[in-house]
Residue, then its C-alpha position, 0 to 999 in steps of 0.5 A: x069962233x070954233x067950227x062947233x060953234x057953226x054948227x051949233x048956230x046952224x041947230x038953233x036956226x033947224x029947232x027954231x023953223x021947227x018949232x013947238x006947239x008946247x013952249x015947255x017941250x019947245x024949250x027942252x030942246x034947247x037944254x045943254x043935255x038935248x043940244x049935246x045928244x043931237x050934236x054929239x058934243x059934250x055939255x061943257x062944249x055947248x056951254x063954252x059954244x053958246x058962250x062964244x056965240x053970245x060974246x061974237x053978238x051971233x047970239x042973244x036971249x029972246x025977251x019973250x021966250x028966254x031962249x037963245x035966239x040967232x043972229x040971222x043976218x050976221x050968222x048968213x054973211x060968215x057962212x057966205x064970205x068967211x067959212x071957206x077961208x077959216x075951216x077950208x075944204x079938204x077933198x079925200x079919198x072915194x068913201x061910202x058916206x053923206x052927200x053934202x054940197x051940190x050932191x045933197x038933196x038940197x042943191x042936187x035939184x038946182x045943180x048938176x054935177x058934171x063929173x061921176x063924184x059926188x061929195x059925202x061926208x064920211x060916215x059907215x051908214x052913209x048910202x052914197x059912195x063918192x069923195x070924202x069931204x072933211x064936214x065943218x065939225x067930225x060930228x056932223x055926220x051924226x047931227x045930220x041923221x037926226x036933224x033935216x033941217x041941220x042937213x040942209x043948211x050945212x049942205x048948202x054951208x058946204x056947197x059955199x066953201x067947195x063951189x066955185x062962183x055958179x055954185x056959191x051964186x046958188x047955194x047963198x040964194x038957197x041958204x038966205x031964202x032959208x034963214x028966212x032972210x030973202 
């Protein structure tokens, strides 16, 4: 496993809550060249991502649709006990950018910081400042920008691998009851 494929997961589990009322425009969103563009990864990347995921059993076709259909459950386990350990987080320095973890929108309602810092993702167009956190993947700050979904689940990805047990107690509720899970 690789950390775009984290992501990549996390993109498939954002188009799949969004949904379609047209299976054909439903199903373009799930081509190699649609997945690049939002991701900010190559083709051959995507192919190689979904062909890890489908190998590690956190992906499958679904029987009705054909398209890639993730393993909810076990996606939820390694965002909660394995991502800290496998792609740990690097505090940097003050930078304008995302805010992810507790400072996102997805966590600042249920958190409060006690500190002045919050954490952003570094991005030239972010419109917070506060301390850089290194994303799971470099593209991430581009993915999120496009995707609300894709912002929420990875702010609470890296609320789990920066929180201490308070903060990954709440995040993991959060994340679970969005994938559908709680």
């Amino acid at each position: 496993m690789k950390a775009q494929d984290v992501v990549l997961l996390f993109k498939l589990l954002a188009l799949d809550e969004t949904g379609s009322t047209s299976p054909a425009t439903g199903a373009e969103k799930y081509t190699l060249r649609s997945l690049s563009a939002s991701l900010g990864l190559s083709k051959s990347e995507i192919s190689n991502s979904l062909a890890r995921c489908r190998e590690a059993g956190l992906l499958m076709d679904d029987f009705e649709t054909s398209l890639p259909k993730v393993n909810r459950r076990a996606l939820f386990h390694i965002a909660e006990h394995a991502l800290k350990y496998f792609f740990p987080v690097k505090l940097g320095a003050i930078v304008r950018g995302i805010p992810t973890a507790f400072s996102a929108p997805a966590l600042s309602k249920s958190l409060k910081s006690a500190g002045e810092l919050i954490l952003v993702w570094p991005e030239s167009c972010g419109t917070a400042r506060g301390q850089a956190v290194d994303p799971l993947y470099k593209t991430v700050p581009l993915a999120v920008n496009q995707d609300p979904a894709l912002y929420h689940y990875l702010a609470l990805v890296d609320a789990i691998r920066v929180g201490g047990p308070r903060e990954v107690s709440v995040a993991a509720a959060l994340l679970k009851s969005g994938m559908g899970l709680g």
